[in-house]
Phi, psi and omega in degrees: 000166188191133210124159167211282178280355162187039116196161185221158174232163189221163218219125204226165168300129172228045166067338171283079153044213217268356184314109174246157179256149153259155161322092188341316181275156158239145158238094178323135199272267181318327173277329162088017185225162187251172202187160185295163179271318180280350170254009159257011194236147167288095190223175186281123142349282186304332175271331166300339189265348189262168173288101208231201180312296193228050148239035184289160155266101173121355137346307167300305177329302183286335176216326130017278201272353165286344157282282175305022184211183181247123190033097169230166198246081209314338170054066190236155209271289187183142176067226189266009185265133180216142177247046198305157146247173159206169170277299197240147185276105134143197198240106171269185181288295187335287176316017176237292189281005181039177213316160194265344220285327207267001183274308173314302183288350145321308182235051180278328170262099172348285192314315221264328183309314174272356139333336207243312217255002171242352170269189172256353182281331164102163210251181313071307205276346189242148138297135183245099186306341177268004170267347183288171158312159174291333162273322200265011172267338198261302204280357174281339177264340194276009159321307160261313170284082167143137223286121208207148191210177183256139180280344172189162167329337178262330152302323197298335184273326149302317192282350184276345160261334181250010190054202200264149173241043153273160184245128163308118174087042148292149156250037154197171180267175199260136156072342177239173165192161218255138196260153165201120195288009179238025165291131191260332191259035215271155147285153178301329158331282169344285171325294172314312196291313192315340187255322168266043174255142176301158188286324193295337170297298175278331187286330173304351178234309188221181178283181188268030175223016158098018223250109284207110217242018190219123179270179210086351210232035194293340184295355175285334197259335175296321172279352151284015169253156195312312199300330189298329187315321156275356173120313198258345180256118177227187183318307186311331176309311169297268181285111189236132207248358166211081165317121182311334196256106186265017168297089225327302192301320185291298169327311178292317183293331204250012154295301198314318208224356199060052179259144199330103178288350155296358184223330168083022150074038164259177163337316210307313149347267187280002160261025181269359191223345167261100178280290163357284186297351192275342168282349193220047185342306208259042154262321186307308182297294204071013180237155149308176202294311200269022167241159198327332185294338161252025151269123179338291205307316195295325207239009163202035134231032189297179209257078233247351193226126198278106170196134169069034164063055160183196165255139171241134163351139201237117176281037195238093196302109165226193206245138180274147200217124166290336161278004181283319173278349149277340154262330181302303164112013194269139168290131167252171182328299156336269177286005168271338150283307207265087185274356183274005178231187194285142140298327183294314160318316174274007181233029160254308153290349169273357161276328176252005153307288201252005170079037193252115179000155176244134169280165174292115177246151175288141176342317203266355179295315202264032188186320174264148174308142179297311221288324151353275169341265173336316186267341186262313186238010174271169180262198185321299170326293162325297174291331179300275185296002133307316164313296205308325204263001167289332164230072180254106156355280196321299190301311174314301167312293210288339184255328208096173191208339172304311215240066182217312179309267182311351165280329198271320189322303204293006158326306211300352189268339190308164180270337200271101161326315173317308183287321169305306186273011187263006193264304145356292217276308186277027192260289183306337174282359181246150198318133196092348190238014174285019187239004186280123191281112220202106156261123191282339193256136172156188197262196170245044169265311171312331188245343193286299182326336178268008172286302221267353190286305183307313133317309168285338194284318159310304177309313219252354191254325193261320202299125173293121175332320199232023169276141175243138194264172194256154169283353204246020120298350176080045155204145214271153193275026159273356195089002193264164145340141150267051181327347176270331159302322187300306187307301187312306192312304158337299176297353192262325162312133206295068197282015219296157183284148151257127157178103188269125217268066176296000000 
């Protein structure tokens, strides 16, 4: 199996020597239901439906099992044949903590275990990724998290005899190296290996200004951030993989993201080193103290990047800009809250805050709500993780939620299973619809009809009597549709095949 808290895949035997398939269903965890395998993944209609990416024989073999396991050696043999090995089916202390034998055969003598475990100095014989530097504790997670390629052929047939030969506390990874498609200070070397990966290669991963849109892959976005530059700052900043405090309520919380139970998943992250703003929060902000708007995460880690049917965090500390969604097409921090208003609305205020240039905008940038834009003419990518952030409490507070139904009803139509069902997920939460009835895996004989069900079920049961909608929602202020706006927008979408290679 591969997977743990919210979705697992399953993984069978096939008769090709050590070679594995997967199981057609994946099963969603939070939904409590099995689903088809190509509809849990952000994939092409047209490719989910063909024998693809994840019917393969040997998938696990070729990609998989270099994460999901402890040192494994893909080994591969011939056709659809792999002779892997691995030390352990799963992520042992070894993938963190380097090798185990010479820590065992240490602490075979009592007196030095407890010696060790009443002292304050730590074990020597094990890595502790929270005592290392900010690059080699970031390269103990980024062995795996994160987009890594072979410099030539002849590594790449090493790690296939021999798997990776990094250690938790290498300062660099062995036989691979880490892609990023914008390194401006690259070798020429680089540069070369860099071309030859296909364009189709980098958009399935990161955005067109290099900034990384998938999730599993965060050291790409931790070493482009400013902070890393100083030495100290890493995953370990964050983030703690054994919390000292076993207290059920403490545990749970820190199940959602493993984040540091000593900062309580606060601001605190990021004032232990911007002290200064931390005395006058909302001078920086300009939000209350206490509100999203004066949150680290919300406004230079939103949730920009794609994994596992939601949105996840973007680890790449940046600052938000209207102009990044006019060249990039990435939803920024501003309007992934304020989703009912214009870009051109975020860049008047970010002008007269922070003194940041206003870009030239198109009609539908200055009059229709971004998230609209995004959702109507964006592509897959785009659209997913916008639904997912409609419905995030915050975001609700901050947009409202009446002019949220008919935009997500009409949703419910997307061609992307993916896209469906987070469009599903964030629909039924909202008041009034948990009893509305919806299935995402299907064609579109199946889902259009539940458009025009979701919709009406809104008008005539939820929609407030005497609310007048804004135009720059695409609805007339009764609430009906601008059809002739839609149709255009629509025609308008970004349809390019997506698949982001979570």
């Amino acid at each position: 199996m591969t997977g743990s808290h919210n979705l697992q895949m399953y993984w069978l035997e096939s008769g090709e020597g050590r070679s594995m398939e997967p199981f057609p269903f994946a099963y969603n965890i939070k939904e409590d239901r099995w689903a088809p395998a190509h509809d849990t993944f952000l994939l092409p209609p047209e490719f989910g439906a063909q024998v693809g990416h994840h019917n393969t024989i040997g998938e696990w073999n070729q990609a998989c099992m270099d994460c999901h396991t402890t040192f494994a050696r893909p080994r591969f043999v011939d056709g659809l044949e792999f002779d892997s090995h691995v030390v352990e089916f799963g992520i042992s202390c070894e993938a963190c903590h380097s090798g185990g034998e010479e820590h065992i055969a240490a602490n075979r003598n009592p007196l030095r275990r407890y010696a060790k475990h009443l002292g304050e100095e730590g074990d020597d014989t094990m890595v502790d990724p929270m005592k290392l530097d900010g690059p080699r504790a970031t390269l103990a997670c980024g062995q795996c998290h994160s987009i890594w390629g072979f410099r030539s052929v002849e590594d790449k047939l090493a790690w296939n005899r021999e798997g990776t030969q990094f250690q938790p506390g290498d300062d660099k990874l062995v036989l691979r190296w880490m892609m990023e498609p914008t390194m401006a200070d690259a070798s020429e070397e680089l540069r070369k290996e860099l071309q030859n990966y296909n364009a189709g290669y980098f958009d399935n991963r990161f955005w067109s200004d290099g900034m990384v849109r998938v999730t599993g892959r965060e050291m790409n976005g931790v070493v482009e951030s400013p902070c890393f530059e100083g030495g100290e700052y890493s995953c370990m900043s964050c983030h703690e993989m054994h919390p000292d405090d076993p207290k059920p309520e403490v545990l749970d919380a820190w199940r959602a993201g493993q984040m540091r139970t000593d900062h309580g998943n606060t601001n605190q992250d990021c004032l232990q080193c911007h002290e200064t703003i931390a005395q006058d929060i909302s001078a920086h902000t300009f939000h209350a103290p206490e509100s999203v708007g004066s949150s680290c995460y919300d406004c230079h880690m939103p949730h920009t990047s794609y994994g596992l049917l939601r949105g996840v965090r973007s680890h790449q500390v940046s600052s938000p800009t209207s102009r990044e969604s006019i060249d990039t097409g990435r939803p920024n921090a501003c309007n992934l809250c304020h989703l009912d208003e214009t870009l051109e609305w975020t860049a008047d205020y970010l002008h007269n805050w922070y003194g940041q240039e206003k870009p030239d905008f198109e009609a539908d940038d200055r009059n229709i709500a971004a998230a609209i834009n995004w959702l109507l003419k964006g592509d897959a990518g785009q659209r997913a993780v916008v639904t997912w952030n409609m419905s995030r409490p915050e975001a609700q507070a901050a947009s409202g939620t009446d002019w949220m139904y008919p935009v997500l009803s009409l949703n419910l139509n997307d061609p992307y299973a993916a896209v469906r069902f987070i469009t599903y997920s964030t629909l039924r939460d909202l008041p009034g619809m948990s009893d509305f009835e919806y299935e995402y895996v299907g064609d579109e004989a199946v889902t259009r009809p539940r458009v025009k069900v979701a919709y009406e079920k809104w008008f005539n049961e939820i929609k407030p009597k005497d609310h007048v909608f804004d135009s720059s929602t695409l609805l007339q202020p009764n609430g009906l549709f601008q059809p002739g706006e839609v149709a255009r927008m629509l025609e308008l979408r970004d349809d390019r095949p997506i698949f982001l290679a979570e």
